[in-house]
mmCIF file of the C-alpha atoms, coordinates in Angstrom:
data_MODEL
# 
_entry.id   MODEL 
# 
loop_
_atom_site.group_PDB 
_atom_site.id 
_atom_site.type_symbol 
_atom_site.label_atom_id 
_atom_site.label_alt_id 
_atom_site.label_comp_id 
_atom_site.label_asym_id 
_atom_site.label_entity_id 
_atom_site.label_seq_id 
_atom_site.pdbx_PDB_ins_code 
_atom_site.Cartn_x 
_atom_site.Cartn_y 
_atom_site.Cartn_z 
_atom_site.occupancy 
_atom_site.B_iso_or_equiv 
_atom_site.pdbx_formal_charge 
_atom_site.auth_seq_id 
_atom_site.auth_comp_id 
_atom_site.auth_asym_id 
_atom_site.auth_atom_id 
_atom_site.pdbx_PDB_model_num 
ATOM 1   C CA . UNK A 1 1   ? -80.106 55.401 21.767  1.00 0.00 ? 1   UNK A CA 1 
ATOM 2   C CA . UNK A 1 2   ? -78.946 58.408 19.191  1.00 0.00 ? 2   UNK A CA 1 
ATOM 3   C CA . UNK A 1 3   ? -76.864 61.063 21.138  1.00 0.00 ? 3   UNK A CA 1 
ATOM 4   C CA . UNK A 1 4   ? -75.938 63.442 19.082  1.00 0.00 ? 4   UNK A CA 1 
ATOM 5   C CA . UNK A 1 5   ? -72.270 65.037 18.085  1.00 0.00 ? 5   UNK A CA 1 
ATOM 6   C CA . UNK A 1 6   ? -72.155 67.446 20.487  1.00 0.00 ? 6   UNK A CA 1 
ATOM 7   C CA . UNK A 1 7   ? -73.415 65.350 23.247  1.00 0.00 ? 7   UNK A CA 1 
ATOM 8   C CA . UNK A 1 8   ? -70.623 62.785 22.412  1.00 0.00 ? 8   UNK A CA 1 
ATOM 9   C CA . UNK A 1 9   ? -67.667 64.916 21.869  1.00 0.00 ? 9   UNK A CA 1 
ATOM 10  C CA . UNK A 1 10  ? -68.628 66.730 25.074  1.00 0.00 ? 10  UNK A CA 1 
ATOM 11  C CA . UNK A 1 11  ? -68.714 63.137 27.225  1.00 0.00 ? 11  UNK A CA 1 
ATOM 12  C CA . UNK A 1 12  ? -65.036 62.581 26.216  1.00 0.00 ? 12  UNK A CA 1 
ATOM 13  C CA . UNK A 1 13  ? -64.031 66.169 27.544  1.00 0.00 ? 13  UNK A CA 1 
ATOM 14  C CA . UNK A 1 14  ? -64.971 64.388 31.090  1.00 0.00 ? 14  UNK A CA 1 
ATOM 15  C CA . UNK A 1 15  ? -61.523 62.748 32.286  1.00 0.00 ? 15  UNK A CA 1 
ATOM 16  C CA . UNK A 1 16  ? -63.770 60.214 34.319  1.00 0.00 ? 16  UNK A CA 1 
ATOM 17  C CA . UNK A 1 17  ? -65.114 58.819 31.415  1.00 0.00 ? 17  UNK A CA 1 
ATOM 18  C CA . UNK A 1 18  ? -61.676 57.733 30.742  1.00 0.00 ? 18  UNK A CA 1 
ATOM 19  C CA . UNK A 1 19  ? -59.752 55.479 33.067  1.00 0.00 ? 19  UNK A CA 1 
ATOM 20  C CA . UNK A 1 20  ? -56.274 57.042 34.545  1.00 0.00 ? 20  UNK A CA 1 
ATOM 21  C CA . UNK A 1 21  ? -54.501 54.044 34.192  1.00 0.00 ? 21  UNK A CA 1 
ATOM 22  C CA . UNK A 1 22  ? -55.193 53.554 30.506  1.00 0.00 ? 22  UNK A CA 1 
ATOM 23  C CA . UNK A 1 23  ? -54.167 57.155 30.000  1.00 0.00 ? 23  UNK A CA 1 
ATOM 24  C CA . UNK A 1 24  ? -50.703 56.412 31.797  1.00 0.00 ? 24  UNK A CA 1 
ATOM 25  C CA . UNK A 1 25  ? -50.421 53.690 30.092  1.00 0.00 ? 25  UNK A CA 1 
ATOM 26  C CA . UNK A 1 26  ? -51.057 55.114 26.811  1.00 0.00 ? 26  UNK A CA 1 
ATOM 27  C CA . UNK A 1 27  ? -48.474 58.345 27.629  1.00 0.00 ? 27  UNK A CA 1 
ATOM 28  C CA . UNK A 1 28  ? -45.647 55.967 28.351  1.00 0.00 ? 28  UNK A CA 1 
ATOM 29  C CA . UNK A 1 29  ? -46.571 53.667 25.707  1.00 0.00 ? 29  UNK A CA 1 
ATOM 30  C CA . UNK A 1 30  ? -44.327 53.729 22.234  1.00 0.00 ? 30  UNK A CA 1 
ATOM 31  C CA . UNK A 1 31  ? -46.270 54.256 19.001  1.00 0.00 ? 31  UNK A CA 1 
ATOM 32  C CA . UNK A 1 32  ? -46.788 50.159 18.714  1.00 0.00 ? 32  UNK A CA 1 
ATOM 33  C CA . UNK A 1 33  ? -47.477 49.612 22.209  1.00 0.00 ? 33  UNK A CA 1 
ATOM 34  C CA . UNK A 1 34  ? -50.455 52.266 21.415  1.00 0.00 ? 34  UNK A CA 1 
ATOM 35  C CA . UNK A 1 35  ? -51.722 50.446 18.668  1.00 0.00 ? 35  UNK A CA 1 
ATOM 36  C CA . UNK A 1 36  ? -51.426 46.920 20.754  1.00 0.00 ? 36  UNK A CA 1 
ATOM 37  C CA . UNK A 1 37  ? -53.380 48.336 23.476  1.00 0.00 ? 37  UNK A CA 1 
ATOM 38  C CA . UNK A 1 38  ? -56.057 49.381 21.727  1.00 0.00 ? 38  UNK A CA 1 
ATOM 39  C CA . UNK A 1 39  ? -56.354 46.701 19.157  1.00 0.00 ? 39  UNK A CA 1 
ATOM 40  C CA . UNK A 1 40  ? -59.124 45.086 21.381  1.00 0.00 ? 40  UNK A CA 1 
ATOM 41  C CA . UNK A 1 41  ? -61.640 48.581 21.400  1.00 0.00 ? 41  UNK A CA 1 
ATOM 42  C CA . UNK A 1 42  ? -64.256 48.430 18.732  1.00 0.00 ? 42  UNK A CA 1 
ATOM 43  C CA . UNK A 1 43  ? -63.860 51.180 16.282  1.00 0.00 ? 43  UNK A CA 1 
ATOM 44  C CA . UNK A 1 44  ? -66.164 54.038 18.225  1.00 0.00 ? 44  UNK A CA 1 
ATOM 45  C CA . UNK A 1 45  ? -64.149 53.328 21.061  1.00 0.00 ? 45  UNK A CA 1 
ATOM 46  C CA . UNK A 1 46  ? -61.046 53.935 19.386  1.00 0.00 ? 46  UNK A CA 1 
ATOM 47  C CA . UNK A 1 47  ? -62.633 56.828 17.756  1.00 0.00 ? 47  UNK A CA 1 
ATOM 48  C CA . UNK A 1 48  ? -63.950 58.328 20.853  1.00 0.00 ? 48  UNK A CA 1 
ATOM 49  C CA . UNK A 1 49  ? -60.166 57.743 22.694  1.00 0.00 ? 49  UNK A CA 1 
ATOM 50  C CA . UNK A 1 50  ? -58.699 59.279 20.058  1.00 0.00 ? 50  UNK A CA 1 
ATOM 51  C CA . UNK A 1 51  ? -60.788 62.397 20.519  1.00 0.00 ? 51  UNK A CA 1 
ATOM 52  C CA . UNK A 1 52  ? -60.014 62.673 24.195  1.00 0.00 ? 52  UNK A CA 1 
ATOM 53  C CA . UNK A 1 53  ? -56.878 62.239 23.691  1.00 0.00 ? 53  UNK A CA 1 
ATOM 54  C CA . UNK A 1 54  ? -56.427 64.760 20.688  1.00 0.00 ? 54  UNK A CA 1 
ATOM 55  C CA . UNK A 1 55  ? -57.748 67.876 23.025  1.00 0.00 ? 55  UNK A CA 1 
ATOM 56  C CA . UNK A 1 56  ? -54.933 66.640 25.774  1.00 0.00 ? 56  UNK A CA 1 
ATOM 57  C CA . UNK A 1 57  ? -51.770 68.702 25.183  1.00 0.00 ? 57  UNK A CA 1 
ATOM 58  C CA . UNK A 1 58  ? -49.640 65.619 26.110  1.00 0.00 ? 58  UNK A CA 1 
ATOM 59  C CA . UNK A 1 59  ? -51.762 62.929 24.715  1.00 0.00 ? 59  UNK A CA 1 
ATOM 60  C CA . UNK A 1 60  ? -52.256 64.791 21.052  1.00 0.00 ? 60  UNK A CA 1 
ATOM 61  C CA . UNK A 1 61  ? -49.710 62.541 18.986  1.00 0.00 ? 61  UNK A CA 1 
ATOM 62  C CA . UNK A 1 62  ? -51.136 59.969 20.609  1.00 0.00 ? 62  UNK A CA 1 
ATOM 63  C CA . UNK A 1 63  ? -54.655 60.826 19.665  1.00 0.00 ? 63  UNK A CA 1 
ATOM 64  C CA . UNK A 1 64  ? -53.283 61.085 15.905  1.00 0.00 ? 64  UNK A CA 1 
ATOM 65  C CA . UNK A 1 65  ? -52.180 57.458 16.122  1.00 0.00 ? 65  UNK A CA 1 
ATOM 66  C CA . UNK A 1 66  ? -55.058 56.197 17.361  1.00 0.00 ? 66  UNK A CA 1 
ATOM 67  C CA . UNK A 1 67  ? -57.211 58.365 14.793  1.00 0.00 ? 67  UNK A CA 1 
ATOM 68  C CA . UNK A 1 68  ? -55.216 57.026 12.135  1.00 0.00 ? 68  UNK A CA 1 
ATOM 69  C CA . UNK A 1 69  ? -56.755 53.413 13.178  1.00 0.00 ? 69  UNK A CA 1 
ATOM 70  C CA . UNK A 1 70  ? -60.310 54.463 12.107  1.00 0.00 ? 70  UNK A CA 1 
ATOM 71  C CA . UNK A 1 71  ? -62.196 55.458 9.364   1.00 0.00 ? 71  UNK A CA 1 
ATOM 72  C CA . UNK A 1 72  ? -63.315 59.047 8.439   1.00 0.00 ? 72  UNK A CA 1 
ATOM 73  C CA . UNK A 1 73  ? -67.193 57.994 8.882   1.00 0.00 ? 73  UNK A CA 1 
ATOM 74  C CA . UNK A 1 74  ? -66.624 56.711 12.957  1.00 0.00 ? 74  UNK A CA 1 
ATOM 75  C CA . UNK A 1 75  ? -64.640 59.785 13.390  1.00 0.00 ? 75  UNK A CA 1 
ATOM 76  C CA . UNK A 1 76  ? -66.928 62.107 12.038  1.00 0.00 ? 76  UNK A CA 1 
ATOM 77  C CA . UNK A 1 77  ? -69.892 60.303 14.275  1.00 0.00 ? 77  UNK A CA 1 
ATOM 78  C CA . UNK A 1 78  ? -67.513 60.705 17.115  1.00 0.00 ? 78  UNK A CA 1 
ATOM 79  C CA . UNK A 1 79  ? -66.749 64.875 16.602  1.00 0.00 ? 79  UNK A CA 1 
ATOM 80  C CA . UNK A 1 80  ? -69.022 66.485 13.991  1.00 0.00 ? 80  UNK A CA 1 
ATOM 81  C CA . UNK A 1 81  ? -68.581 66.640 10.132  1.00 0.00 ? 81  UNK A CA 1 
ATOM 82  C CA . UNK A 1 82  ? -66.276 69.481 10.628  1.00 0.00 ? 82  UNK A CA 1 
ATOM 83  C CA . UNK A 1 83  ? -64.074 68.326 13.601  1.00 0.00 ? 83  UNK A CA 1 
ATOM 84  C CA . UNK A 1 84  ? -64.443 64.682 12.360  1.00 0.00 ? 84  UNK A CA 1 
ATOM 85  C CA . UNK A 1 85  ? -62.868 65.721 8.753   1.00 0.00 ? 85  UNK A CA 1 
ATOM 86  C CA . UNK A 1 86  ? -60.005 67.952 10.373  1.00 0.00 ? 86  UNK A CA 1 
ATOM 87  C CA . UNK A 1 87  ? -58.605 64.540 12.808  1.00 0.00 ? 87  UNK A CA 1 
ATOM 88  C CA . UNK A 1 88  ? -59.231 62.177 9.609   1.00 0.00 ? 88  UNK A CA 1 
ATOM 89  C CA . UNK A 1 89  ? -57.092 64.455 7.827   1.00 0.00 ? 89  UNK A CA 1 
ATOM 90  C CA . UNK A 1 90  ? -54.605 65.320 10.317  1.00 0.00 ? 90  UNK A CA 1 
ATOM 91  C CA . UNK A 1 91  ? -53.759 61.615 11.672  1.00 0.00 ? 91  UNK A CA 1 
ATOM 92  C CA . UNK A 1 92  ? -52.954 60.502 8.338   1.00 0.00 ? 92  UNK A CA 1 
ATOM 93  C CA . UNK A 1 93  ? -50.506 63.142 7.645   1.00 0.00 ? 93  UNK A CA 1 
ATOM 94  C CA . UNK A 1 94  ? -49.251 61.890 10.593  1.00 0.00 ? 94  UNK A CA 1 
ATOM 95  C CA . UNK A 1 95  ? -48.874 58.727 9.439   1.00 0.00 ? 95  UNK A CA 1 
ATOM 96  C CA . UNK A 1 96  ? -47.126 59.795 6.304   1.00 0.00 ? 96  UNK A CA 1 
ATOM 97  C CA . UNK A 1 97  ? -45.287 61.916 8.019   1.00 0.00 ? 97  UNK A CA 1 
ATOM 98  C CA . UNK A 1 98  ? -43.698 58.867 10.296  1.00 0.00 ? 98  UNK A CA 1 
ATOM 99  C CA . UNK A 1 99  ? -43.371 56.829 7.380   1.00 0.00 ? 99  UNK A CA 1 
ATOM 100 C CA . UNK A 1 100 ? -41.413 59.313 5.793   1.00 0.00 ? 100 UNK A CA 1 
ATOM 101 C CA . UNK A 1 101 ? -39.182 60.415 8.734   1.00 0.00 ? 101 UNK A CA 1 
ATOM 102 C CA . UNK A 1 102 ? -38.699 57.025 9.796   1.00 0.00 ? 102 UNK A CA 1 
ATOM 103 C CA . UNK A 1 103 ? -38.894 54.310 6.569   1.00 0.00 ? 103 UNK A CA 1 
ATOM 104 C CA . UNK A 1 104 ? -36.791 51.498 8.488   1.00 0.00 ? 104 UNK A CA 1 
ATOM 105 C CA . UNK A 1 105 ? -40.431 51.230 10.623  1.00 0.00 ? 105 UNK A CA 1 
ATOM 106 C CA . UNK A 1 106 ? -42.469 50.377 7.859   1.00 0.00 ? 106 UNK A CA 1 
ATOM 107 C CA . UNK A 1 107 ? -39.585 48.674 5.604   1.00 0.00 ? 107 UNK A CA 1 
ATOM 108 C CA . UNK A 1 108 ? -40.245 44.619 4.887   1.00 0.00 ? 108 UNK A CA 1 
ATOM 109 C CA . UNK A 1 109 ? -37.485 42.591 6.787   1.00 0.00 ? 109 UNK A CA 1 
ATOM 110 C CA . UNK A 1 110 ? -34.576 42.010 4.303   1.00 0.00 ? 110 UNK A CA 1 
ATOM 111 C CA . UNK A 1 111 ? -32.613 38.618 4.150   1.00 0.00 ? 111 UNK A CA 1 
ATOM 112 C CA . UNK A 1 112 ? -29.715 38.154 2.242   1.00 0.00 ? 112 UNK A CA 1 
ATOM 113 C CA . UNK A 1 113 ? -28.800 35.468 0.130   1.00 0.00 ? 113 UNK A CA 1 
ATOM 114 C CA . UNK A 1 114 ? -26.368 32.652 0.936   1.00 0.00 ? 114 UNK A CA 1 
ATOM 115 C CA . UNK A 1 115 ? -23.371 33.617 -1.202  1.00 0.00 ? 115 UNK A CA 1 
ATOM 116 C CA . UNK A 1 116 ? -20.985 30.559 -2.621  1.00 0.00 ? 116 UNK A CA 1 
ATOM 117 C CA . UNK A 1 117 ? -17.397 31.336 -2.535  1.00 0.00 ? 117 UNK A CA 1 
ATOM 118 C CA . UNK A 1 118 ? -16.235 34.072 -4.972  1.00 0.00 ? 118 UNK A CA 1 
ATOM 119 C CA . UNK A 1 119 ? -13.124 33.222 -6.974  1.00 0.00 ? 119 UNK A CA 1 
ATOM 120 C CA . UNK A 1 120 ? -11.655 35.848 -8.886  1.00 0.00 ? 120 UNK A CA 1 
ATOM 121 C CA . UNK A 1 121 ? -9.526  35.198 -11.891 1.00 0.00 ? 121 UNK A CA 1 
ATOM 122 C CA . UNK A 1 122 ? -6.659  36.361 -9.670  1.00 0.00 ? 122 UNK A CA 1 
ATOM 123 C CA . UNK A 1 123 ? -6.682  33.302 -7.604  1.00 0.00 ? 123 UNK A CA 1 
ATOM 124 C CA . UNK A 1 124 ? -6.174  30.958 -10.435 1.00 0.00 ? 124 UNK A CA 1 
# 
């Protein structure tokens, strides 16, 4: 079955169609926590979370972070061309934007070397 744009963005406007427990879940959730959570949804269904929870106030970083998990085409499926475009856009600015305001997130883990004692011509 085809449902069309409209028809889909509209469904995720319904707060039934999303359960209440996910959504508190995903509101007290940190940025990684997000991502775990919704590592096991198939790409519409991050797509179509990340629209509902893009038009909630409290939920619209969250919505970015989520959009920023999926590709322009499943996002564009899930709110129009125009709509689709605009939250493609928008979640990965927000992704550079973290990156950028916060670099020890992304940063590799660094290890030092093991160092052998340094002897300096002083202690001869």
């Amino acid at each position: 079955m085809v449902t069309s744009h409209a028809t889909t963005a509209a469904r995720w406007d319904d707060d039934r169609d999303v359960p209440e427990e996910l959504v508190g879940r995903l509101y007290r959730a940190s940025e990684n926590a997000v991502l775990d959570l919704i590592s096991r949804f198939s790409l519409a269904e991050r797509a179509n979370l990340a629209v509902y929870c893009y038009r909630k106030t409290h939920l619209y970083r969250i919505g970015l972070a989520i959009a920023a998990t999926c590709d322009r085409e499943t996002l564009v499926e899930a709110l129009g061309t125009n709509l689709g475009d605009i939250l493609y856009a928008q979640s990965r600015d927000r992704a550079l934007q973290l990156r950028e305001s916060s670099p020890h997130m992304f940063r590799p883990k660094v290890t030092l070397a093991k160092t052998t004692a340094y002897h300096s011509a002083a202690d001869e």
